[in-house]
N, C-alpha and C positions, 0 to 999 in steps of 0.2 A: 713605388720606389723600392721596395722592400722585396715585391717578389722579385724585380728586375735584378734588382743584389743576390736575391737566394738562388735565383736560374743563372747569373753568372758564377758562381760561389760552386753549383751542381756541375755546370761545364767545363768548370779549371780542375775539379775533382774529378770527372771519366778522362781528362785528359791526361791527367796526372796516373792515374790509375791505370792508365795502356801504356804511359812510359813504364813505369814499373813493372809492366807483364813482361814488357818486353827485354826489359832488362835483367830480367830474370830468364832469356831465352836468348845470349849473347849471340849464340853462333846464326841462330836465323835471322837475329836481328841484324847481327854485321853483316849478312850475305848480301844484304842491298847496297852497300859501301864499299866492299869489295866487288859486288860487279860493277857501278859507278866506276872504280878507280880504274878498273881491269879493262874497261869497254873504252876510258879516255885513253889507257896505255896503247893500247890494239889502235885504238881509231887512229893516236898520232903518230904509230908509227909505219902503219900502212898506207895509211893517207899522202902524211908528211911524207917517206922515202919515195912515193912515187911520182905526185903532181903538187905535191904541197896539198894544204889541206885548203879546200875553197870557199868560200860563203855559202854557197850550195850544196855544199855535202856537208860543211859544220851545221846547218839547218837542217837536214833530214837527221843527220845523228842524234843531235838535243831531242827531237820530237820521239825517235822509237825507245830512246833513254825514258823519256816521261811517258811512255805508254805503257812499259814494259813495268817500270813501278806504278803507276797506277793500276796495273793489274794485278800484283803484288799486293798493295793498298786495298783493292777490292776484296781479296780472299782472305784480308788480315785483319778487315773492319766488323761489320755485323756478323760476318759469318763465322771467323771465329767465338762472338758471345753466343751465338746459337748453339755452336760444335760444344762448346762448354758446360752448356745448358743456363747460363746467367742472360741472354737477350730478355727472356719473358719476366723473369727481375727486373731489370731496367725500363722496360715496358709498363712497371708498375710501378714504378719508380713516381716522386711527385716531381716530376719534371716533363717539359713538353717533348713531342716528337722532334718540334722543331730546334728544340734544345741539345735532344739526343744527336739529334743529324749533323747539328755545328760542333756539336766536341768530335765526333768522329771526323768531318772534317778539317778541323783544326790539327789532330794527329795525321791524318794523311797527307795534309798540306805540307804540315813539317818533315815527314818523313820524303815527301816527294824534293821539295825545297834543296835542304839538303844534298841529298845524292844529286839533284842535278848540278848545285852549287859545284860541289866536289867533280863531277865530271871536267864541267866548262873549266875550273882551275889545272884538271891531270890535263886536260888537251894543249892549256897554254905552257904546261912547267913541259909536258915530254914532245909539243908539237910545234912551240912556236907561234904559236896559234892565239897570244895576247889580247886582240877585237873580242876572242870570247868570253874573256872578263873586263871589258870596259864594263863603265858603269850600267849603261845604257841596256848593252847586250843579258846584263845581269838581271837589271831590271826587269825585262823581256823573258827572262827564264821564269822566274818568279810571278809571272803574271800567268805564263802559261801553266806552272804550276799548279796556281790555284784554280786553273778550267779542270784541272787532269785529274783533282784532287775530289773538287765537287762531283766530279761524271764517276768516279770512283768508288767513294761515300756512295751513290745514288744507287749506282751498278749493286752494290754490295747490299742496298738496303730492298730491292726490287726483288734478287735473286736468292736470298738468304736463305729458302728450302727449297727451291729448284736441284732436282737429283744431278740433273744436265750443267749446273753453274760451273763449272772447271771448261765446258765447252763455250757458255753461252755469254760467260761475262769478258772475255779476252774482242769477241765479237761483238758487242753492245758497245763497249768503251770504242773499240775501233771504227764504229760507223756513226756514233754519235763524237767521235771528235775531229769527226774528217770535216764540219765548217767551219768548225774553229782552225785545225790545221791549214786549212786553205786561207782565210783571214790572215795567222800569223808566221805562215813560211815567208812569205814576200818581205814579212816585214824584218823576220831574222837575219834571211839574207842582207838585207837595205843594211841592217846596223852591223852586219860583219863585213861588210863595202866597207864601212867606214858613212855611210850615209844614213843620217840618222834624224826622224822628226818626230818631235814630242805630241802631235799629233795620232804618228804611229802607236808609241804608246796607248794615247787615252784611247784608241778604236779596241784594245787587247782590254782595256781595263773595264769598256764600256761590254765587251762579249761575256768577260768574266761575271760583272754585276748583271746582267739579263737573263745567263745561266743560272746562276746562282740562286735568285727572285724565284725564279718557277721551278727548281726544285726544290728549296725550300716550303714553296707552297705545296707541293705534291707528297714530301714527305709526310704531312701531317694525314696522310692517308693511306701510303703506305705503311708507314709505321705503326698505325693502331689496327691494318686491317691484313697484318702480316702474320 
């Protein structure tokens, strides 16, 4: 019980501790909020002024929003503690890989969370486009979130001295989230219809936890053999 305290205790602490970096680094930090709000204004009123904005193009938008932060997220996670020289500190750290690997995802979660939050709201306030913060629809952001966020973490923890990772992780993230995109366009569209089953849901939540499981399990071997 005690270490399960101490390895949560270590994990609120890196998490805490990359808000802080970053907050120390406003303008790059805002740059994801400002493209978030910049890319809802753009969408809702190119979309909107021409065919209105549809279930099926508010579905492909959310998804290159989260891919585009998660790629973000990928070059912001491990690889900046590498570029810093502090990853092989953390590495010796008394905390597990698999400890390391959830607080980095719990910050890119958040970070992804967020800005897509902020999106689906810019597209309702300048597009009209309200189905993309039903609850539902919100919900459904927030799950694919956490797919974009774990393949992100992974991406970042895989590639972290690849000279080529500026090319190699924009491409990993994109063809390992092309089954989950294919699973959850259908179902974005369904709940910006106005057609929505909570079954949909738990099939996103059930991709999420399966992803999740196995690279949680893989980390504990990239991480110490990185």
């Amino acid at each position: 019980m005690t270490s399960r305290a101490s390895t949560l205790r270590s994990i609120v602490a890196l998490v805490a501790k990359d808000f802080t970096v970053d907050m120390r680094r406003r303008i790059e930090s805002g740059s994801t909020l400002i493209f978030a709000v910049a890319a809802g204004v753009l969408v809702a009123y190119l979309m909107g002024g021409v065919a209105g904005i549809t279930p099926a193009a508010m579905a492909v938008s959310v998804s290159l929003v989260l891919l585009f932060l998660a790629v973000y997220g990928s070059l912001a996670g491990f690889v900046r503690e590498a570029e810093k020289g502090t990853l092989d500190g953390l590495r010796l750290a008394p905390i597990g890989p698999e400890a390391l690997y959830v607080a980095k995802l719990i910050y890119s979660y958040i970070l992804l969370a967020v800005n897509a939050v902020a999106y689906s709201f810019t597209v309702a306030l300048f597009g009209g486009a309200w189905e993309a913060v039903s609850p539902y629809a919100l919900a459904a952001t927030l799950l694919a979130s956490l797919y974009l966020a774990s393949l992100s973490s992974f991406t970042s923890a895989i590639l972290v001295f690849s000279e080529a990772r500026g090319v190699l992780m924009p491409v990993m993230i994109l063809v390992l989230s092309l089954p989950y995109i294919q699973l959850a366009g259908p179902i974005l569209v369904g709940i910006y219809s106005g057609r929505t089953l909570i079954s949909n849901l738990l099939l996103l939540a059930l991709g999420d936890a399966g992803f999740l499981i196995i690279v949680l399990w893989l980390s504990r071997f990239i991480l110490e053999t990185a």
